[in-house]
C-alpha positions in Angstrom: 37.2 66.9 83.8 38.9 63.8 83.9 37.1 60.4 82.3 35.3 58.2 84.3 34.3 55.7 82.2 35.5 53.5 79.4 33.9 51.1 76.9 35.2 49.0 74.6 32.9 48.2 71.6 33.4 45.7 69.0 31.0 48.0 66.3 30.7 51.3 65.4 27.0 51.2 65.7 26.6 49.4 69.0 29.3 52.0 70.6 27.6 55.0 69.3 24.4 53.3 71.0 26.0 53.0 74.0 27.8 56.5 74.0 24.2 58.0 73.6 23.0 56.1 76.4 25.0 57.7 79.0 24.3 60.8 77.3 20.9 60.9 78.1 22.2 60.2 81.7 23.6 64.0 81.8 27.4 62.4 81.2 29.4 63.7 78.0 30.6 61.0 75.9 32.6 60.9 72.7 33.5 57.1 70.7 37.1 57.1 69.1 38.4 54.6 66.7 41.1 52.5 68.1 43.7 53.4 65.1 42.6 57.0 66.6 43.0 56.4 69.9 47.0 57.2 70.8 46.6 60.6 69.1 43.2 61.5 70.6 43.3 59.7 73.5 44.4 62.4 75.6 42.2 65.0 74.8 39.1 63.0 74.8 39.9 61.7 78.6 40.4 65.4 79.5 36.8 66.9 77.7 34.7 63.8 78.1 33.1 61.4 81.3 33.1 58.6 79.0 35.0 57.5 76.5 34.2 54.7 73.9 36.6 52.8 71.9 35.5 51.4 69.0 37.7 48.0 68.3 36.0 46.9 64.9 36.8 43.6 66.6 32.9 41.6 66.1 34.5 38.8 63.8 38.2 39.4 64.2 40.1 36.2 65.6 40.8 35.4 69.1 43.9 36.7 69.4 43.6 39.9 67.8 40.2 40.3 70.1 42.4 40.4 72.6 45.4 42.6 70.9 42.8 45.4 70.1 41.0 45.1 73.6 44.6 45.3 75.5 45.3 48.3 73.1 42.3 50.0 74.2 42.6 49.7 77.9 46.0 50.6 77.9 45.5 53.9 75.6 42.6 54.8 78.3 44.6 54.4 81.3 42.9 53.7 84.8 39.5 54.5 85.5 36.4 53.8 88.0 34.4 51.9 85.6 35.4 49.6 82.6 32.5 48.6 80.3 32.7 45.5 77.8 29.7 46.5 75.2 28.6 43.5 73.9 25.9 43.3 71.3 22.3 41.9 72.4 21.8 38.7 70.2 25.4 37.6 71.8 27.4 37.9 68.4 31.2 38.5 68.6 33.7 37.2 70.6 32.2 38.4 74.0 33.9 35.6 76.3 37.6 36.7 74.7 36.9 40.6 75.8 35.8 39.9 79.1 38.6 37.8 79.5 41.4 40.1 78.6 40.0 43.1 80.8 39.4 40.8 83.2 43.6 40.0 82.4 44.3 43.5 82.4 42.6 45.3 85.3 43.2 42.4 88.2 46.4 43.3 88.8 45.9 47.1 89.9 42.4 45.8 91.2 42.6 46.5 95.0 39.5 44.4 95.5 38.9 41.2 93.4 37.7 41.7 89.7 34.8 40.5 88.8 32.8 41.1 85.0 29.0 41.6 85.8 26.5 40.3 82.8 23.5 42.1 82.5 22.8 41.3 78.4 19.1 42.1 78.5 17.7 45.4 76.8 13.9 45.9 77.4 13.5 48.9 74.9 14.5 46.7 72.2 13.1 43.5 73.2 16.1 41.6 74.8 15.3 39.9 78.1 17.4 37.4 80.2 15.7 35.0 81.5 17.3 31.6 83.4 20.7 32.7 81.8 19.2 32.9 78.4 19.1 35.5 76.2 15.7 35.7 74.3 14.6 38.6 71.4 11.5 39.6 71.9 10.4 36.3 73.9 12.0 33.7 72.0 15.5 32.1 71.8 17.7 33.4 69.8 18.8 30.2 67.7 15.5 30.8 66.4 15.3 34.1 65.3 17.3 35.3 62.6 20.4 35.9 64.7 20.7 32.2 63.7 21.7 32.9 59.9 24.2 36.1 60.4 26.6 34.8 57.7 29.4 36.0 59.7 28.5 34.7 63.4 25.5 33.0 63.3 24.1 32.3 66.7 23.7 28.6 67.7 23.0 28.8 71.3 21.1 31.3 73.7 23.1 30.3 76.8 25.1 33.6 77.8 27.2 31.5 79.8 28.1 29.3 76.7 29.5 32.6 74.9 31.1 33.6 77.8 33.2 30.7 77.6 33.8 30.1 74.2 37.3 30.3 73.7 38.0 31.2 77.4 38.4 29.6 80.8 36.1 31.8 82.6 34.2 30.4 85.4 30.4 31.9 85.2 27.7 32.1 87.7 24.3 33.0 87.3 21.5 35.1 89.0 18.5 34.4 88.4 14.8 36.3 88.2 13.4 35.7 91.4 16.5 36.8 93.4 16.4 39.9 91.1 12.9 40.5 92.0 14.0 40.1 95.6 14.8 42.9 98.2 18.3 44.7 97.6 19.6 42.8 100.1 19.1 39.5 99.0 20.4 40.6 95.2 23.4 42.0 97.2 24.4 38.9 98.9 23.5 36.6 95.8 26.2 39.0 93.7 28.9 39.0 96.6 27.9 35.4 97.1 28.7 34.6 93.1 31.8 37.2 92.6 33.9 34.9 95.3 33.6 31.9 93.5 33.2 33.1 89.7 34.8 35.2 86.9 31.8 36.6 85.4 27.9 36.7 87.5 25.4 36.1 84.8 22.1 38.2 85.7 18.8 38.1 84.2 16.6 40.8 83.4 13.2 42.0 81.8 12.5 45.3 82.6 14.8 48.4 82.7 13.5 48.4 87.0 15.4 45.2 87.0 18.7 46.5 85.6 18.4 49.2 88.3 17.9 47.0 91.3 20.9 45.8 89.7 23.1 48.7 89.3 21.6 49.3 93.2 22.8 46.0 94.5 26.2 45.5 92.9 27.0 49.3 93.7 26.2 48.5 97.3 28.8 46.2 97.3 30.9 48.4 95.6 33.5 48.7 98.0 34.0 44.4 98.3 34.1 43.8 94.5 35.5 45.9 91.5 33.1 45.6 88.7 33.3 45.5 85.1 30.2 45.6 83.4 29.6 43.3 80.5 26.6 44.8 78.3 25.2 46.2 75.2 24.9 49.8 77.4 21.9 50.0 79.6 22.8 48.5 82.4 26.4 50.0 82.2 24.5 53.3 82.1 22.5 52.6 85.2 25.5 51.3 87.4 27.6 54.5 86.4 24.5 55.4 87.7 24.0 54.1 90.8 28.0 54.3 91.4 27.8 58.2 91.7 29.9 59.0 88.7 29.6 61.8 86.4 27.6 63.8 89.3 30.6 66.2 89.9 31.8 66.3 85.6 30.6 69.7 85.9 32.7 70.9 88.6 35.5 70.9 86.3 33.9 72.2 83.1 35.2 75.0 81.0 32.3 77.9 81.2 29.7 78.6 78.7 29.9 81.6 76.5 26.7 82.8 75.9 26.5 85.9 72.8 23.7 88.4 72.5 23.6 91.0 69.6 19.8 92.2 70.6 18.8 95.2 72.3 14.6 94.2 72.3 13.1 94.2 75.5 12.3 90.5 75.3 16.0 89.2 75.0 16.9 91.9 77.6 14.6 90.0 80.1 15.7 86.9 79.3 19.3 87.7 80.0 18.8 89.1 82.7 16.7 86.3 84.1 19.6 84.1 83.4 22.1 86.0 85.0 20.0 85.9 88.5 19.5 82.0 88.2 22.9 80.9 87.0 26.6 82.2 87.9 27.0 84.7 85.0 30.5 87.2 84.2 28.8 89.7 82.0 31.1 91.7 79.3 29.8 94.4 77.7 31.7 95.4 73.8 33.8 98.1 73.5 33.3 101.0 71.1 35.0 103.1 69.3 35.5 106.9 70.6 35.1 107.7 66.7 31.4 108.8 65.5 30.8 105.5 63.6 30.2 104.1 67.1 31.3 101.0 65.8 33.1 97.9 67.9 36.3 97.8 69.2 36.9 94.0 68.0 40.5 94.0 69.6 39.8 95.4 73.0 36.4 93.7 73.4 38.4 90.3 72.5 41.0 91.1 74.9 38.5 91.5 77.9 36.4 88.3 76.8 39.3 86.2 76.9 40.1 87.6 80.6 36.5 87.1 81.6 37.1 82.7 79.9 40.2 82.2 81.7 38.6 84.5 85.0 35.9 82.4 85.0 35.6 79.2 87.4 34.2 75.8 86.1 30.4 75.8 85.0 30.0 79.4 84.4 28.7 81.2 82.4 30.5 84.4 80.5 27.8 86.6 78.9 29.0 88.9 75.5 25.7 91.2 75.7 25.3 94.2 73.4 22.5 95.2 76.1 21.3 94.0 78.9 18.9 97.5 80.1 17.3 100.5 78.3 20.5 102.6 78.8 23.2 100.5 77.0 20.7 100.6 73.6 22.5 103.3 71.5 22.1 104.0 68.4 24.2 102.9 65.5 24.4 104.3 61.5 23.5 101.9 58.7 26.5 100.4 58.2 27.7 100.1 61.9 24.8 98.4 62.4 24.8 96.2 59.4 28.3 94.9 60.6 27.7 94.5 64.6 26.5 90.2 63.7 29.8 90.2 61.9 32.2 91.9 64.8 30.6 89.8 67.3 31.2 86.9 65.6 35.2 88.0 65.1 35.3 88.3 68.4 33.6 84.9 69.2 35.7 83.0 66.9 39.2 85.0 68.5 37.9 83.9 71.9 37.5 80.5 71.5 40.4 79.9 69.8 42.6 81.6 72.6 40.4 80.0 76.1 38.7 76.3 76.1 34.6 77.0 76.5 32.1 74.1 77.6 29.6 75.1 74.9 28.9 78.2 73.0 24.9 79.6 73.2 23.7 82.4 70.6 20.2 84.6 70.9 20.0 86.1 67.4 19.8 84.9 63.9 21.9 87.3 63.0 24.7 86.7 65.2 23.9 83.0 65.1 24.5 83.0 61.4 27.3 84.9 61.6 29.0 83.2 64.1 28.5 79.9 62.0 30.1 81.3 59.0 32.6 82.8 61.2 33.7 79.3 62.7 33.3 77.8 59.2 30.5 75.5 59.9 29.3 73.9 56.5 25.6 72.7 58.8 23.6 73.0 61.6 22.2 70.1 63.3 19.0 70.5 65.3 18.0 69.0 68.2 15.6 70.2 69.6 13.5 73.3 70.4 13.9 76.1 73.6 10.1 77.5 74.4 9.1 80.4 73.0 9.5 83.0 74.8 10.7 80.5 77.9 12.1 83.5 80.2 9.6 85.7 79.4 6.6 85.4 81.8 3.4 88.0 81.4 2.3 89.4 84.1 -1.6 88.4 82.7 -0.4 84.7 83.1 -1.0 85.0 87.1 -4.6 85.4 86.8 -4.9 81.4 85.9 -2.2 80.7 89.1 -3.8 78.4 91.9 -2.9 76.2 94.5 -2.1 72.7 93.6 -5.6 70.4 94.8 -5.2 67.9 97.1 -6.3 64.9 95.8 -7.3 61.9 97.7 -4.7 59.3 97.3 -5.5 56.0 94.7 -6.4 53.2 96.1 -3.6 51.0 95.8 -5.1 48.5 93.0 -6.1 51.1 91.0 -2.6 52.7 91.0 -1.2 49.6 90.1 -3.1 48.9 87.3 -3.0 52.4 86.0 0.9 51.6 86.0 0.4 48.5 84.2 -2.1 49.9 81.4 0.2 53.2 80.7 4.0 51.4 81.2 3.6 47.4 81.3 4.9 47.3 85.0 4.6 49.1 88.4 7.3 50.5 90.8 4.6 50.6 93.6 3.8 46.8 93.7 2.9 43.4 92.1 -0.6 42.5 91.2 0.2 39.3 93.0 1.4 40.8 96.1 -2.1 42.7 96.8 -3.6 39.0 96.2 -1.2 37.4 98.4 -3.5 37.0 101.5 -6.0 35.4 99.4 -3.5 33.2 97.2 -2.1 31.3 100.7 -5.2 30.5 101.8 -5.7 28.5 98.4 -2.4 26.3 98.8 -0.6 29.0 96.4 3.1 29.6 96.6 5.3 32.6 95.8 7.6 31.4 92.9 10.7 31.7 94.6 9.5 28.9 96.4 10.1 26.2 93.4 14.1 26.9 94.1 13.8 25.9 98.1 15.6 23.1 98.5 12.3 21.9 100.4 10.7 21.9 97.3 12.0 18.5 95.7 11.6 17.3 92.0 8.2 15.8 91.4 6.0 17.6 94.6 3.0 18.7 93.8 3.1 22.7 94.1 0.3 25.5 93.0 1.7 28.9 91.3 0.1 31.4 90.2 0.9 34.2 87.9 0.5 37.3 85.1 1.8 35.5 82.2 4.9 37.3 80.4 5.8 35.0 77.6 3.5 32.1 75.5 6.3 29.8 73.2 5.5 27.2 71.1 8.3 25.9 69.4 8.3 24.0 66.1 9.9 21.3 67.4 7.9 20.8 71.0 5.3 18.7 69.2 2.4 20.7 70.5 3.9 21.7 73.9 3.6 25.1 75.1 5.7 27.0 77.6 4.2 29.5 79.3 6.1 32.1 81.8 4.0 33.9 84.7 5.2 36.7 87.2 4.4 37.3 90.8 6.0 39.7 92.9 8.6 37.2 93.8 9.6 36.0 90.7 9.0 34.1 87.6 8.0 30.5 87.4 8.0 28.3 84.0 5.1 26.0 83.0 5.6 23.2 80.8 2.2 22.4 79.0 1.6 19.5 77.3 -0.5 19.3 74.8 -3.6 17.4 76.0 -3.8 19.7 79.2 -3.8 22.3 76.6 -6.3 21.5 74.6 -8.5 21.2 77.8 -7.4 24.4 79.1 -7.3 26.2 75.9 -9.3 29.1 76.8 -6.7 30.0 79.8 -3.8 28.7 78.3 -4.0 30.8 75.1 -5.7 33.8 75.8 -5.6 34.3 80.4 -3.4 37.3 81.6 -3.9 35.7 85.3 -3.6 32.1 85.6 -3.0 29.8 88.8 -1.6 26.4 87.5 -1.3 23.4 89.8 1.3 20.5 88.6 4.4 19.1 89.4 7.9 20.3 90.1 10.4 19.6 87.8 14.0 19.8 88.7 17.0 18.9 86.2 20.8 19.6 87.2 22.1 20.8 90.1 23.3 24.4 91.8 24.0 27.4 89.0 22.9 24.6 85.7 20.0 23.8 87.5 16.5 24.2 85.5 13.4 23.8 87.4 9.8 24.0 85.7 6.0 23.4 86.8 4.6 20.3 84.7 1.1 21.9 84.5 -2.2 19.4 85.4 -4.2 22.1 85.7 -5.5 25.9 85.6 -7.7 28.3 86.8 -8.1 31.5 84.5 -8.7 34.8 86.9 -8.0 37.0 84.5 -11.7 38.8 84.8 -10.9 40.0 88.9 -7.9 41.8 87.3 -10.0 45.0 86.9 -11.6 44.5 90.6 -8.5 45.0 92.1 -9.5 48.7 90.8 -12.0 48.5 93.7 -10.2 47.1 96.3 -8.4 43.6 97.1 -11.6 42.7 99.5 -14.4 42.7 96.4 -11.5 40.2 94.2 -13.3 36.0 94.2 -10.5 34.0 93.5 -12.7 30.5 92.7 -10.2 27.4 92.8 -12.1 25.6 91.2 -14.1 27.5 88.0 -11.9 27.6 84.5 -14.1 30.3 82.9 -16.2 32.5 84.2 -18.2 35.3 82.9 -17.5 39.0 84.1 -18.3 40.3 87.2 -20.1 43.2 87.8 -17.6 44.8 90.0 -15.1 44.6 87.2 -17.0 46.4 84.5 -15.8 49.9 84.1 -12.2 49.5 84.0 -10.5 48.1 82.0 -6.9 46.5 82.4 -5.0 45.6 79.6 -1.9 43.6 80.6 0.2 42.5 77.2 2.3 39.4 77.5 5.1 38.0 74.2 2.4 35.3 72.6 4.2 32.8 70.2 7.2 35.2 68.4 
């Protein structure tokens, strides 16, 4: 096995996070303190896909940012994918790392260099939205990121942090192209990586950093990537990029040790040696009438079955694997079989490099752990009972899977929504689509056509994702909807507000009609919907259930009682309200 991976951390914490996330990717991954890092360095690129170095660098100076990074990259050596673990709330000197590996890998980079952003973390409520990084739906300067006595946060703007300190030319990607076909993403990251240092994504959902990892891995081959993150979407380009798949090609083999001559553990190893690639050796005896182990020849064939053995497999020490190898052993022979094997074990491993060691037996598990000198055991989980065993009385409840009809597809979607909070199948909006046109309403890509100019009247419509209402807005709200092209952001004022109150406070699905509002130009520019009016639809959420044909979208109603056709099930659609 040869690394495939590295990332440099600034925290201990945030590159154990990061280390587990690959893990639960299938990849092997092991974090290393920098001052470790020349002595272990070798060993952990040979054992491990991924390697993390932990630079302790989070509120170190500039200079010394880049010192430790440097360090790190050049203790690691070359590899397919360089990560920059960042943390979410932006703290630490995130523009100085990107810019040294940026520094350090262009000029062995056969394609141009480019650091990929993707900051957001949906499972712990970081989203990036408009190159803003929010916590749980609001900005971070006003969360408590804002009074770290160390780096207190006084900006949300990723691109700001990106370039404090640094030169670093940034470009951003916004929401609707990321809710866009592959394609388009593709060409809107090749599009950015000419021109910029670092391409600035934003994301909400875990789906979004994989149509992420998809896109920039399609253009794989044009651009070398290095991913600037706090792990996720590292994880899911390593991913998309195909590495780690062939780790195990290369893998010393598993020694698996059974002491147990029931029936039960017989059929279990014997179910594992027709399902995996399995070298059985079987102990040696004495010829003597205490029928007790040979420790020195059975060591002697178990190391030649470990260095025998090709990558991935597994080498089975079985005292028994059928009826005719049980014999039977005196007291003491017996009493000291756990502690033989476990000789043996510990011989072995010292003398042949094993993938993983696997015991059946508390005896010999025991054993074994004394014999290797563990001081404790750390569980993680729990096999089945019994998991290769199968009775034969368990057939009589076998059947053929039913075929079930197919659900309609606005049911499935909103089964999605009410189990996960999203849908791989499709948008709410884009089953309404048909309907939505023929009321004037545009997808919300729309607001960034260049057709679309600052101050036209335009309708959107929209589940709503966030509510905010900051302290200092004097009463304004800003509320963020979803279609299935993108997001679109409403400016509310307060007297439209308080005559909307119903839909502005408390509708999942709102259409809003107001004015376009454009400030800036190209990547700075902001563009929101100046709201003079909405239409709350939230009630023919739960008829899509029933089909796209029984939904009434009324223009012109702003609350409306239920409809019969929507009672019966319900929809529950949770959007970030004021935090």
């Amino acid at each position: 096995m040869t690394a495939q991976i590295v990332v440099v951390a600034d925290d201990f914490t945030g590159g154990n996070a990061a280390a587990a996330g690959f893990r639960r990717i299938g990849m092997r991954a092991a974090t290393v303190n920098l001052g470790r890092l020349d002595a272990a360095g070798a060993r952990l690129r040979q054992d491990f896909d991924v390697v993390v170095v932990i630079t302790d660098s989070r509120h170190a100076e500039g200079c010394d940012v880049a010192r430790r990074v440097g360090h790190a990259l050049e203790a690691t050596g070359r590899v397919p994918l360089v990560c920059n673990r960042i943390d979410t709330t932006l703290r630490g000197r995130i523009g100085e790392s990107t810019a040294t590996m940026l520094r350090h890998l262009r000029p062995a980079a056969a394609e141009r260099c480019v650091a990929l952003c993707v900051p957001a973390h949906p499972a712990a409520g970081r989203q990036t939205v408009g190159g803003v990084q929010l916590l749980n739906g609001v900005r971070l300067e006003e969360t408590e990121a804002a009074h770290d006595p160390l780096n207190p946060i006084a900006s949300s703007e990723v691109a700001a942090a990106l370039r404090s300190g640094t030169d670093l030319s940034v470009a951003n990607v916004n929401l609707d192209l990321v809710t866009s076909g592959s394609d388009q993403l593709a060409a809107a990251l090749r599009d950015a990586a000419q021109s910029s240092d670092v391409v600035v994504v934003d994301a909400l959902t875990d789906d979004h950093l994989d149509r992420i990892a998809r896109a920039a891995a399609q253009i794989g081959s044009e651009v070398t990537w290095v991913s600037v993150d706090p792990g996720p979407f590292s994880a899911a380009l390593a991913r998309r990029l195909g590495l780690g798949r062939d780790s195990a090609a290369d893998r010393p083999p598993v020694l698996m040790v059974s002491g147990s001559a029931t029936r039960l553990t017989m059929q279990q190893l014997r179910k594992a040696a027709g399902e995996r690639s399995v070298m059985t050796v079987r102990p040696c005896f004495a010829d003597d009438p205490s029928g007790r182990l040979d420790t020195a020849r059975t060591t002697q064939a178990l190391e030649a079955a470990l260095r025998k053995a090709h990558s991935g497999e597994v080498v089975l020490l079985a005292t028994a694997l059928d009826d005719e190898h049980v014999i039977t052993l005196d007291r003491e022979a017996a009493g000291s079989l756990a502690a033989e094997l476990a000789a043996i074990v510990h011989a072995a491993i010292s003398a042949c490099a094993v993938g993983g060691l696997y015991t059946t037996g508390g005896d010999v598990t025991i054993a074994v752990l004394h014999e290797l000198d563990a001081q404790a055991l750390e569980v993680e989980g729990e096999a089945l009972p019994l998991f290769a065993a199968r009775p034969a009385q368990l057939a009589l409840f076998e059947e053929e899977a039913a075929a079930l009809p197919p659900l309609p597809p606005g049911l499935e979607v909103l089964e999605d929504y009410a189990t996960t909070g999203l849908s791989l199948t499709k948008h709410p909006l884009a089953l309404l689509r048909p309907a939505l046109a023929k009321l004037g309403i545009v997808p919300a890509r729309s607001l960034r056509d260049d057709e679309t100019r600052d101050g036209a009247r335009i309708r959107v419509a929209g589940i709503v994702l966030f509510r905010q209402r900051p302290q200092t807005s004097n009463g304004t709200i800003f509320v963020t909807v979803e279609d299935e092209s993108g997001a679109a952001n409403i400016v509310v004022w307060s007297q439209v507000s308080e005559q909307y109150r119903r839909a502005v406070y408390a509708g999942r699905l709102l259409a809003c009609e107001g004015r376009v509002q454009k400030v800036g130009e190209g990547e700075h520019q902001v563009i929101h919907v100046v709201a003079e009016r909405f239409v709350d639809w939230t009630d023919q959420l739960p008829v899509l259930a029933r089909g796209t044909d029984q939904v009434v979208l009324d223009p012109g109603s702003q609350r409306r009682p239920r409809t019969a056709a929507g009672r019966g099930h319900r929809v529950t659609l949770k959007s970030r309200d004021f935090k």
